[in-house]
mmCIF file as Biopython writes it, N, C-alpha, C and O atoms, coordinates in Angstrom:
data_model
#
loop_
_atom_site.group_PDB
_atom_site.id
_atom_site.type_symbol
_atom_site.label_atom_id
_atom_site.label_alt_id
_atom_site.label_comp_id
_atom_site.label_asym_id
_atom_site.label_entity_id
_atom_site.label_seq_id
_atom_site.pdbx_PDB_ins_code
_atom_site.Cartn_x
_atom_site.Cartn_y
_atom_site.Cartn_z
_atom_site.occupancy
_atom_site.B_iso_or_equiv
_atom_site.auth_seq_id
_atom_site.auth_asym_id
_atom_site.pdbx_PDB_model_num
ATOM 1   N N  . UNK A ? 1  ? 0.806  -1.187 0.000   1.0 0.0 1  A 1 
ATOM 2   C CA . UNK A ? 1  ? 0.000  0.000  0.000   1.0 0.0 1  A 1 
ATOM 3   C C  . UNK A ? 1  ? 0.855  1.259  0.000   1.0 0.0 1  A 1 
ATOM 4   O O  . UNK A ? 1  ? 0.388  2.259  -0.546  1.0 0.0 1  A 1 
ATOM 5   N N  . UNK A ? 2  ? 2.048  1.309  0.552   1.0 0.0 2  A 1 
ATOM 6   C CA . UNK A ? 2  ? 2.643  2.389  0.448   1.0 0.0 2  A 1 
ATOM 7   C C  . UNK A ? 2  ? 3.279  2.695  -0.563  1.0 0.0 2  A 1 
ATOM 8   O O  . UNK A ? 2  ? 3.542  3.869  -0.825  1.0 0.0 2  A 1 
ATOM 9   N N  . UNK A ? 3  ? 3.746  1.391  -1.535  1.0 0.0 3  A 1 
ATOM 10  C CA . UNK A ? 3  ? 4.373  1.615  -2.615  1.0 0.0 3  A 1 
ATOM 11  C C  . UNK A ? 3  ? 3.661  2.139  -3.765  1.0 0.0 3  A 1 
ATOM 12  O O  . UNK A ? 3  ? 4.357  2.430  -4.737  1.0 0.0 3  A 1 
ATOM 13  N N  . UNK A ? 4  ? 2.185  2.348  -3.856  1.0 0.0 4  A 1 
ATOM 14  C CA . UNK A ? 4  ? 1.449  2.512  -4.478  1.0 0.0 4  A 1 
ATOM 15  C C  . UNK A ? 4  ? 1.444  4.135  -4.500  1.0 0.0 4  A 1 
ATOM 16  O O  . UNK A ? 4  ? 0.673  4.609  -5.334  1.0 0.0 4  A 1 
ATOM 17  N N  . UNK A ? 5  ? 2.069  4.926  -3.836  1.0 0.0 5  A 1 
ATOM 18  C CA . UNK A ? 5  ? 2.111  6.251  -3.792  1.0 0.0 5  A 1 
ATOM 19  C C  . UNK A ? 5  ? 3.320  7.009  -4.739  1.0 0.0 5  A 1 
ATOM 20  O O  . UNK A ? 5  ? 3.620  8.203  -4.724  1.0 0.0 5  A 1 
ATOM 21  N N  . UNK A ? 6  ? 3.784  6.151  -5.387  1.0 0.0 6  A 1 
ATOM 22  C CA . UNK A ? 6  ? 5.044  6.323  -6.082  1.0 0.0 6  A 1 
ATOM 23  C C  . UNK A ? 6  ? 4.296  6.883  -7.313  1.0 0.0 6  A 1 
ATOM 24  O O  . UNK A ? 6  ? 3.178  6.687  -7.790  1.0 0.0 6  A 1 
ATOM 25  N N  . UNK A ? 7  ? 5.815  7.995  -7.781  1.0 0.0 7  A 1 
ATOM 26  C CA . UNK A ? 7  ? 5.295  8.417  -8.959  1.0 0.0 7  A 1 
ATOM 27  C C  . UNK A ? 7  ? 5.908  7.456  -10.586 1.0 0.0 7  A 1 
ATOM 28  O O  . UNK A ? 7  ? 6.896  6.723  -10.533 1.0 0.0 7  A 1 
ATOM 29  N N  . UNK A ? 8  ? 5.401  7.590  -11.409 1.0 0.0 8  A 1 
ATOM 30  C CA . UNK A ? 8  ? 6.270  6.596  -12.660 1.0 0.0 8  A 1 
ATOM 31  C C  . UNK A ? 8  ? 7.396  7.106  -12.401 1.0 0.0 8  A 1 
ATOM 32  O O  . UNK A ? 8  ? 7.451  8.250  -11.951 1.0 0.0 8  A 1 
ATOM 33  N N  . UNK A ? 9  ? 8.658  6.279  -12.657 1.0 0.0 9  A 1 
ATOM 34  C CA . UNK A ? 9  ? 9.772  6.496  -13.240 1.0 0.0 9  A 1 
ATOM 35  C C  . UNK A ? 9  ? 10.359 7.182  -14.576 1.0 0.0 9  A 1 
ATOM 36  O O  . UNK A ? 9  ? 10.486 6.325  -15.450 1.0 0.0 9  A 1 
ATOM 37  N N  . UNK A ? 10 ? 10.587 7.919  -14.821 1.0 0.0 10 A 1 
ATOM 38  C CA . UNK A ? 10 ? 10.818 8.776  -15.940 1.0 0.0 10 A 1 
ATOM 39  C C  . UNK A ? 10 ? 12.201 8.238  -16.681 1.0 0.0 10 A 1 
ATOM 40  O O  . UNK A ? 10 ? 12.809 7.274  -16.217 1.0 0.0 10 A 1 
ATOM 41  N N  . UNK A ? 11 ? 12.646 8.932  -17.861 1.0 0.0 11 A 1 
ATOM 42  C CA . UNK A ? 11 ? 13.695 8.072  -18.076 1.0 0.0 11 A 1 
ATOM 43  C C  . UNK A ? 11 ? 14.471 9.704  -17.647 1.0 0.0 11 A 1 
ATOM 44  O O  . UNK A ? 11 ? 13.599 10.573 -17.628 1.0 0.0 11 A 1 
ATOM 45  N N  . UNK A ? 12 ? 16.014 10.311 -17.284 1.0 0.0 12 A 1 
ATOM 46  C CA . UNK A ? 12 ? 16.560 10.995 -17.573 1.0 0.0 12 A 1 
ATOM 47  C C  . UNK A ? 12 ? 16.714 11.938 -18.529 1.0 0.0 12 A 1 
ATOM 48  O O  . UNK A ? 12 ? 17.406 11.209 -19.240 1.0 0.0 12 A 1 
ATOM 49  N N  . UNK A ? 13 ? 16.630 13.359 -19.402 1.0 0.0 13 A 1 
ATOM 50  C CA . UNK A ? 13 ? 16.939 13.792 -20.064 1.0 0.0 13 A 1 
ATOM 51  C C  . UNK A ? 13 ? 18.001 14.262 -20.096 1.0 0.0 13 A 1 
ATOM 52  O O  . UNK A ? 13 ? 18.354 14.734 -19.015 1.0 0.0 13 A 1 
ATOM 53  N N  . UNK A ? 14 ? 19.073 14.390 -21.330 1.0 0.0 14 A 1 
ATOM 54  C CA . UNK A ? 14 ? 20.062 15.130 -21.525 1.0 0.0 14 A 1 
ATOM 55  C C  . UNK A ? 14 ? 20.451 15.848 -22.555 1.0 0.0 14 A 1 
ATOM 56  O O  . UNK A ? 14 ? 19.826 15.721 -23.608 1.0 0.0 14 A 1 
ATOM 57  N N  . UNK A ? 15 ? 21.601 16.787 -22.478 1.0 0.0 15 A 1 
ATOM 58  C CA . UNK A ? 15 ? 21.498 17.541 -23.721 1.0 0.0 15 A 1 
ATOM 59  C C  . UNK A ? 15 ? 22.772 17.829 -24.068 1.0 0.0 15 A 1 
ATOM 60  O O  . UNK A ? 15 ? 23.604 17.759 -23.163 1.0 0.0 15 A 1 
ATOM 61  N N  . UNK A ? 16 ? 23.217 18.204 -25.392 1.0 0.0 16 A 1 
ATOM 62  C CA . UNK A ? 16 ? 24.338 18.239 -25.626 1.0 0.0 16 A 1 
ATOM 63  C C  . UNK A ? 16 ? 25.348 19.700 -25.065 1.0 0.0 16 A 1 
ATOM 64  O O  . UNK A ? 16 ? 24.938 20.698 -25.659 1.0 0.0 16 A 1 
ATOM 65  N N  . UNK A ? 17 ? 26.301 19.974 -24.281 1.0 0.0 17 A 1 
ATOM 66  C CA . UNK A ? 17 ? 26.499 21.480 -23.443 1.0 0.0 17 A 1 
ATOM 67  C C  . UNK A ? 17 ? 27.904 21.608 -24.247 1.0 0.0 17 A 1 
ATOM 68  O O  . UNK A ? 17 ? 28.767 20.764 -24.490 1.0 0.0 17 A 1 
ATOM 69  N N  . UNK A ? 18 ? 27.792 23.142 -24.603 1.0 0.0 18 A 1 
ATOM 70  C CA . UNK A ? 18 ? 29.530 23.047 -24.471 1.0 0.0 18 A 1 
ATOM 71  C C  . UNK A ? 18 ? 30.015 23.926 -23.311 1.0 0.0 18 A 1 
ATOM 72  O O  . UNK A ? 18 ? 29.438 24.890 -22.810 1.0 0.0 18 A 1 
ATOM 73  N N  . UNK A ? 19 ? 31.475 23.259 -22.918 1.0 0.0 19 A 1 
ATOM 74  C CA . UNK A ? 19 ? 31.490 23.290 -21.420 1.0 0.0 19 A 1 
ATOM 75  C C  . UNK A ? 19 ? 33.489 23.856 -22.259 1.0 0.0 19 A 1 
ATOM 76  O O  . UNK A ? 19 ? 34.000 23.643 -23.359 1.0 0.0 19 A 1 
ATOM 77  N N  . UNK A ? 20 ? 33.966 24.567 -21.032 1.0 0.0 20 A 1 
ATOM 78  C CA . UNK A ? 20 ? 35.081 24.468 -21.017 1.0 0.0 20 A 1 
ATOM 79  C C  . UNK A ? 20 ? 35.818 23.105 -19.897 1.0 0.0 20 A 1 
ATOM 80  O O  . UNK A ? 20 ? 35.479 23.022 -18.716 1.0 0.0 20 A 1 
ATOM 81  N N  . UNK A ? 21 ? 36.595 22.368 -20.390 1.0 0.0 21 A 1 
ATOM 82  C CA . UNK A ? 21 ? 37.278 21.202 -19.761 1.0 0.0 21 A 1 
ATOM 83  C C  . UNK A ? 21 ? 38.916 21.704 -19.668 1.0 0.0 21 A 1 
ATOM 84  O O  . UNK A ? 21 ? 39.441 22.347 -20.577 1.0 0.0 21 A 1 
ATOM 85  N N  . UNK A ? 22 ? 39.474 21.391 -18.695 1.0 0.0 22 A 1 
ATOM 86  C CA . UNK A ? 22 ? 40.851 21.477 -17.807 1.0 0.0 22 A 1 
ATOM 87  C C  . UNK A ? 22 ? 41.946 20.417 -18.343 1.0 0.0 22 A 1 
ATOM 88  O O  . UNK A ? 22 ? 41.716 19.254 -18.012 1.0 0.0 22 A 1 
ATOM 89  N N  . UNK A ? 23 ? 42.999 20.624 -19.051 1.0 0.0 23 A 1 
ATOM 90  C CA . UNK A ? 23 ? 43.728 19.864 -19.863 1.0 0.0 23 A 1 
ATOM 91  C C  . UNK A ? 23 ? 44.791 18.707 -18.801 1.0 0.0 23 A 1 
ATOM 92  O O  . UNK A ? 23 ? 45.322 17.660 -19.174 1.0 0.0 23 A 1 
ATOM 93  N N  . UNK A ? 24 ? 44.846 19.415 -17.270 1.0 0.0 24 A 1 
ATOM 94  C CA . UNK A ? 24 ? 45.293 18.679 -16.453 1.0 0.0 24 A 1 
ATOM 95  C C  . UNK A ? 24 ? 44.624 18.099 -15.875 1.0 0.0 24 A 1 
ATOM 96  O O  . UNK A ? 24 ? 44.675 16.869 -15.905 1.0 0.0 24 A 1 
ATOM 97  N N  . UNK A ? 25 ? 43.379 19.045 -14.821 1.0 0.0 25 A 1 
ATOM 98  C CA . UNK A ? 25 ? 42.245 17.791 -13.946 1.0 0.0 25 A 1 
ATOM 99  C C  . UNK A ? 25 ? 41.390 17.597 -14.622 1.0 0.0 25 A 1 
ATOM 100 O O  . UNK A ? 25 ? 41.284 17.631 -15.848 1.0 0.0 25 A 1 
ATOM 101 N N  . UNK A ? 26 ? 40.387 17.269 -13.458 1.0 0.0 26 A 1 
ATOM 102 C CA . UNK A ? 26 ? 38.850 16.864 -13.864 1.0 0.0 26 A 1 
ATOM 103 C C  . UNK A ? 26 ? 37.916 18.398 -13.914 1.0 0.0 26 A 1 
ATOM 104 O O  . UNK A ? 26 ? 36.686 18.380 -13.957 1.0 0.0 26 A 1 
ATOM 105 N N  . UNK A ? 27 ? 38.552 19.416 -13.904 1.0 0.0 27 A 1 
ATOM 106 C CA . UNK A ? 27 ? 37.666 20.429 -13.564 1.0 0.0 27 A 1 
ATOM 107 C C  . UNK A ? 27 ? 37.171 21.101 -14.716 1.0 0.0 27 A 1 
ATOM 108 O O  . UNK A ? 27 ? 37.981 21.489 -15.558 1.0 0.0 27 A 1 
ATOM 109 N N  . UNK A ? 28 ? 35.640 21.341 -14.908 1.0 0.0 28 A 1 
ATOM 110 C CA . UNK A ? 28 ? 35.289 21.775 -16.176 1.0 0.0 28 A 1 
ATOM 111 C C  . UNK A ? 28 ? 34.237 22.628 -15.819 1.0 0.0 28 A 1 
ATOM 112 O O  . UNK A ? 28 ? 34.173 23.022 -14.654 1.0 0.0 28 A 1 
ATOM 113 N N  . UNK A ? 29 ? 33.482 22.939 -16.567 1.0 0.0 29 A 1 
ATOM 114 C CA . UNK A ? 29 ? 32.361 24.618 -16.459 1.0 0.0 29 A 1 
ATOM 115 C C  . UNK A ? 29 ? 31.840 24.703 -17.568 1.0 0.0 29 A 1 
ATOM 116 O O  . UNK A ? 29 ? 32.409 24.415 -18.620 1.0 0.0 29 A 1 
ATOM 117 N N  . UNK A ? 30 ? 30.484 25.185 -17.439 1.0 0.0 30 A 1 
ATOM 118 C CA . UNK A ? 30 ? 29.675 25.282 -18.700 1.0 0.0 30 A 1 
ATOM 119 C C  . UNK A ? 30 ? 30.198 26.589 -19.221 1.0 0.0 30 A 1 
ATOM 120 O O  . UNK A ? 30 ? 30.451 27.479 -18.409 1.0 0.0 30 A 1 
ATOM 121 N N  . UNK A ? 31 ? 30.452 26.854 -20.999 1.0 0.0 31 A 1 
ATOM 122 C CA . UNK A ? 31 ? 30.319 28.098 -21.516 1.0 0.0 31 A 1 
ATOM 123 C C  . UNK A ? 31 ? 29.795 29.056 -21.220 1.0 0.0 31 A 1 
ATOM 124 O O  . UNK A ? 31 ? 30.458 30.087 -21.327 1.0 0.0 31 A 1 
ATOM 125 N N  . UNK A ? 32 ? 28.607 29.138 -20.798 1.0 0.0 32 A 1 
ATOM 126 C CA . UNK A ? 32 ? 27.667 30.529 -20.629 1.0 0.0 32 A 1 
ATOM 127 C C  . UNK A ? 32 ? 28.021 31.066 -19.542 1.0 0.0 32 A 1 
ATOM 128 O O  . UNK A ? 32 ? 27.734 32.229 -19.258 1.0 0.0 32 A 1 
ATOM 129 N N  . UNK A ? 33 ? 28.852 30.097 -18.612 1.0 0.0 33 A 1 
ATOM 130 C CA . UNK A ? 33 ? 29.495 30.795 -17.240 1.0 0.0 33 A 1 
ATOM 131 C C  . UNK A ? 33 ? 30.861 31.493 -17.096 1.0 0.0 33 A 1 
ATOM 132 O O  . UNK A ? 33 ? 31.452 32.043 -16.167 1.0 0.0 33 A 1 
ATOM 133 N N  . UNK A ? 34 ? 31.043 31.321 -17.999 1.0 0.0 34 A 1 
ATOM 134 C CA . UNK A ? 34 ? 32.674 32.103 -18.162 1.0 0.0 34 A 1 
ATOM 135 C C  . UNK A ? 34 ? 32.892 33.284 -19.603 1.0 0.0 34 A 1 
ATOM 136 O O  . UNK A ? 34 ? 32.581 33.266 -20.794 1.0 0.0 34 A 1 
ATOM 137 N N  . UNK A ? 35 ? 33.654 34.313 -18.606 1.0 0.0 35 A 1 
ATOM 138 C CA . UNK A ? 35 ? 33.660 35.437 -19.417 1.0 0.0 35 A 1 
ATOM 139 C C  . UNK A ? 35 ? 34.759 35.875 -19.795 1.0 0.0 35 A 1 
ATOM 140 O O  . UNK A ? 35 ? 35.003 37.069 -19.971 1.0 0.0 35 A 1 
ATOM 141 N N  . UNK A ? 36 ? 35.772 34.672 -20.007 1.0 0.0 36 A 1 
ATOM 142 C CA . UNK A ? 36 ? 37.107 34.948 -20.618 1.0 0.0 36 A 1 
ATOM 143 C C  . UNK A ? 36 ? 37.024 34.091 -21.812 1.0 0.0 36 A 1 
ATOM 144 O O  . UNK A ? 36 ? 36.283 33.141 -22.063 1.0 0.0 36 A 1 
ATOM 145 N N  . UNK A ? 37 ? 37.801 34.559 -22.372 1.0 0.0 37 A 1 
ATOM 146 C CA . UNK A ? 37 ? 37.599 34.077 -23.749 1.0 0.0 37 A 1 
ATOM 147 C C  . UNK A ? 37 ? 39.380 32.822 -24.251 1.0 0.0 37 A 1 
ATOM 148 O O  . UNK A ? 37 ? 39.600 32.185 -25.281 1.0 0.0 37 A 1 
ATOM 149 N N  . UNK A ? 38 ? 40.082 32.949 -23.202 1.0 0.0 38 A 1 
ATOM 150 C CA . UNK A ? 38 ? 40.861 32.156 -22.897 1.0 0.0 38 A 1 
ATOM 151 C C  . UNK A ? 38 ? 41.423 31.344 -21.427 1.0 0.0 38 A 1 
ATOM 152 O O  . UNK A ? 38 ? 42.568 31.174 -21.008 1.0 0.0 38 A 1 
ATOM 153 N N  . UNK A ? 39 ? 40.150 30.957 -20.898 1.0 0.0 39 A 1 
ATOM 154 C CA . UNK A ? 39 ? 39.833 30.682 -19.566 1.0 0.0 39 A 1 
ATOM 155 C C  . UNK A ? 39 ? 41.026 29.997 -18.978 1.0 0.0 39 A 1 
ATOM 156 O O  . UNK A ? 39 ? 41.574 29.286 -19.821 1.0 0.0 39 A 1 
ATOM 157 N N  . UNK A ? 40 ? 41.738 29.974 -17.544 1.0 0.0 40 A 1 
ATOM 158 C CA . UNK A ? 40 ? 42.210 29.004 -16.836 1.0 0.0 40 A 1 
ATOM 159 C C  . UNK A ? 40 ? 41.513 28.157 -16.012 1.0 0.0 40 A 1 
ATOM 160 O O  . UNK A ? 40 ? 40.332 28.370 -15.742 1.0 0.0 40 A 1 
ATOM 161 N N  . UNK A ? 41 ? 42.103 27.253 -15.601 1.0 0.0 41 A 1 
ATOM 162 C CA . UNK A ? 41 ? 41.219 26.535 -14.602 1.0 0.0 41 A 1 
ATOM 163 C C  . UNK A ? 41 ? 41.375 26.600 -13.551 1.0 0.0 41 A 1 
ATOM 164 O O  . UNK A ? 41 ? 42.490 26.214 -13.201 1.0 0.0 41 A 1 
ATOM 165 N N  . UNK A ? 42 ? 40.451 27.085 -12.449 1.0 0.0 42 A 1 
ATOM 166 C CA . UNK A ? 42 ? 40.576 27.756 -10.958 1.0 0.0 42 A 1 
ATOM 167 C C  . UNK A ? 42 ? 40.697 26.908 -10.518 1.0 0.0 42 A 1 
ATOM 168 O O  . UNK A ? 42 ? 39.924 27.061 -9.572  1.0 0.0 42 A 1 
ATOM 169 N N  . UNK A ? 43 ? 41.252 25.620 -10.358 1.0 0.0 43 A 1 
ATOM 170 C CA . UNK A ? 43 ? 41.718 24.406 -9.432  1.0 0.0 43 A 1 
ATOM 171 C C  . UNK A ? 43 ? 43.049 24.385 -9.236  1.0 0.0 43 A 1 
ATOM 172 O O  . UNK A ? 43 ? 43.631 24.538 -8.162  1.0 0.0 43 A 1 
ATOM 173 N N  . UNK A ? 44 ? 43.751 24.096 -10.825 1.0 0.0 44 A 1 
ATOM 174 C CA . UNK A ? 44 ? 45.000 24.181 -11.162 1.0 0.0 44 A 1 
ATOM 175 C C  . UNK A ? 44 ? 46.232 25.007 -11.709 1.0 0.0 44 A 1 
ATOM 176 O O  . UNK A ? 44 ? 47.458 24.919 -11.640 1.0 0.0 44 A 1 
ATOM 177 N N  . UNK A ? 45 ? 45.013 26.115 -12.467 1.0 0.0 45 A 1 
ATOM 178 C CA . UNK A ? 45 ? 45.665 27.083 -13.048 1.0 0.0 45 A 1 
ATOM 179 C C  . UNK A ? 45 ? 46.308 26.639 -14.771 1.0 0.0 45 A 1 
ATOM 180 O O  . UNK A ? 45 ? 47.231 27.071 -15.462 1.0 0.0 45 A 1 
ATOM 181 N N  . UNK A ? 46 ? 45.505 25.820 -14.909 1.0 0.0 46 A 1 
ATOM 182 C CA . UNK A ? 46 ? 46.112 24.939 -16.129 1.0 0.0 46 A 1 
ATOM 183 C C  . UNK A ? 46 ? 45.021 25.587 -17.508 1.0 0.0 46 A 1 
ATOM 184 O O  . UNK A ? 46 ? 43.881 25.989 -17.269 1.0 0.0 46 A 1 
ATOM 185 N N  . UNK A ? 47 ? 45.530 25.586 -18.692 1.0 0.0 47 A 1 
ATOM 186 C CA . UNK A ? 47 ? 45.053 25.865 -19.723 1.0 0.0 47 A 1 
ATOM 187 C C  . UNK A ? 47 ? 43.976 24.923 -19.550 1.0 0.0 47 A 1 
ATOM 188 O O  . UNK A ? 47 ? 44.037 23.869 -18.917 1.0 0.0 47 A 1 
ATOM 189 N N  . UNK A ? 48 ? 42.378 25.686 -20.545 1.0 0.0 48 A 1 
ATOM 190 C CA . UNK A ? 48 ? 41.405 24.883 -20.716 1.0 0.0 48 A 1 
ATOM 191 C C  . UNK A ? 48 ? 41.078 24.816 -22.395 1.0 0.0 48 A 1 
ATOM 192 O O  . UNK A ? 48 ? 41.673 25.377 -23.315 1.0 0.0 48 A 1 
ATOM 193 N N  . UNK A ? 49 ? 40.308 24.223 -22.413 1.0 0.0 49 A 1 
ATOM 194 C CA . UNK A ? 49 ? 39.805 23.813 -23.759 1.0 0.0 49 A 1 
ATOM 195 C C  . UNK A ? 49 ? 38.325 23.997 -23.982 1.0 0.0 49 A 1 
ATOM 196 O O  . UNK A ? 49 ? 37.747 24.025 -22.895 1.0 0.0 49 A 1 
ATOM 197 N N  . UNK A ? 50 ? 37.362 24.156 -25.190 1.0 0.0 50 A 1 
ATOM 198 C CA . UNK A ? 50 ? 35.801 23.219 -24.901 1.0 0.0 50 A 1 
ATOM 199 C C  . UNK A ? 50 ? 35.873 22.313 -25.968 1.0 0.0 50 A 1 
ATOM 200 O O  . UNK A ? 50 ? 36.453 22.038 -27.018 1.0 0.0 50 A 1 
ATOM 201 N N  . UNK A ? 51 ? 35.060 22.008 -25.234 1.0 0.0 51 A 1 
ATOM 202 C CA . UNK A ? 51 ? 34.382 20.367 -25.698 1.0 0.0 51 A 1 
ATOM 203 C C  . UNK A ? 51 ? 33.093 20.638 -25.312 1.0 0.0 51 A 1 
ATOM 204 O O  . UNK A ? 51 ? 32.580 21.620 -24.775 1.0 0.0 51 A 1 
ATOM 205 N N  . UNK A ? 52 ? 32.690 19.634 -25.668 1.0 0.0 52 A 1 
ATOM 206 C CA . UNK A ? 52 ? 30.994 19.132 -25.630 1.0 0.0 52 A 1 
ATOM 207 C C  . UNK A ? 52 ? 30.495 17.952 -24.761 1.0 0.0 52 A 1 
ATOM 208 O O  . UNK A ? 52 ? 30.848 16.776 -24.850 1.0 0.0 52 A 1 
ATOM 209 N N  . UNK A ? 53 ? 29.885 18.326 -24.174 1.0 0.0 53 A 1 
ATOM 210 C CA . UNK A ? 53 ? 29.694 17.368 -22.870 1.0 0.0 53 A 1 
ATOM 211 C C  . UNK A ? 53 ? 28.109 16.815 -22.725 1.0 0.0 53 A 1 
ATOM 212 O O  . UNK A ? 53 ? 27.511 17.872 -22.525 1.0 0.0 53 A 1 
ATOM 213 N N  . UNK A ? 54 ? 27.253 15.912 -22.715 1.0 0.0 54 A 1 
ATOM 214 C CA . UNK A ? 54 ? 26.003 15.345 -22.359 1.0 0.0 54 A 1 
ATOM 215 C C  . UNK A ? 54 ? 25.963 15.900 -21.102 1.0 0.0 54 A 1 
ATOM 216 O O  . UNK A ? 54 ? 26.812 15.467 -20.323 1.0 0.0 54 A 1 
ATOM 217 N N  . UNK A ? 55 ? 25.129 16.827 -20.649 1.0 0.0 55 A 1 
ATOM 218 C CA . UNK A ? 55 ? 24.174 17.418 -19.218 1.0 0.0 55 A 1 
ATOM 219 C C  . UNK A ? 55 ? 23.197 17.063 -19.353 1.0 0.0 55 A 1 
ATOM 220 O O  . UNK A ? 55 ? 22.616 17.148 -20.435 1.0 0.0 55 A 1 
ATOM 221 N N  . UNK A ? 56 ? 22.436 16.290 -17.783 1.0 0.0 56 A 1 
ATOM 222 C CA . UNK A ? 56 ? 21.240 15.649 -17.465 1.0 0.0 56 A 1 
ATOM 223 C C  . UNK A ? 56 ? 20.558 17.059 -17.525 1.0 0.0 56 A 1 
ATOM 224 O O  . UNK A ? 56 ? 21.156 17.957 -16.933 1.0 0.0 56 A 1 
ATOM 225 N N  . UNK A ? 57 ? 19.439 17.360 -18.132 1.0 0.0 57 A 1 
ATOM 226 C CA . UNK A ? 57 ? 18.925 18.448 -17.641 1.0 0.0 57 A 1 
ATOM 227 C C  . UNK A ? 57 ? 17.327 18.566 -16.939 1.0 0.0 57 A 1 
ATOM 228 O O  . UNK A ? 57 ? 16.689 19.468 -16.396 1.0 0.0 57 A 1 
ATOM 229 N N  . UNK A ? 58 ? 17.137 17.474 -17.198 1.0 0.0 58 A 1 
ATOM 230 C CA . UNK A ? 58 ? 15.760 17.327 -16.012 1.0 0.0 58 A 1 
ATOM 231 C C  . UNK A ? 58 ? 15.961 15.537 -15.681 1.0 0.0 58 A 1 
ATOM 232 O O  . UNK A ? 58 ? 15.205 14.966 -14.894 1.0 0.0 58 A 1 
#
């Protein structure tokens, strides 16, 4: 009876982002958030790149 209160399971959506990515760590950031146009990466201080990344978005 209680399980009966559940909502369906949905599947994930995602979408394609371009993100700036960190050529040394794991540290990356979506485009629309950065306002340099040759970004570092505030972890390492290391040159970044973009790429394109799959974001869950609902």
């Amino acid at each position: 009876m209680y399980f009966n209160n559940r909502r369906p399971a949905t599947e994930p959506v995602y979408a394609d982002t371009v993100i700036w990515q960190c050529s040394e760590c794991n540290c990356w950031s979506r485009k629309e958030f950065v306002s340099d146009d040759n970004p570092k990466c505030p972890m390492c201080n290391s040159k970044m790149h973009e790429e394109t990344k799959k974001i869950r978005i609902e």
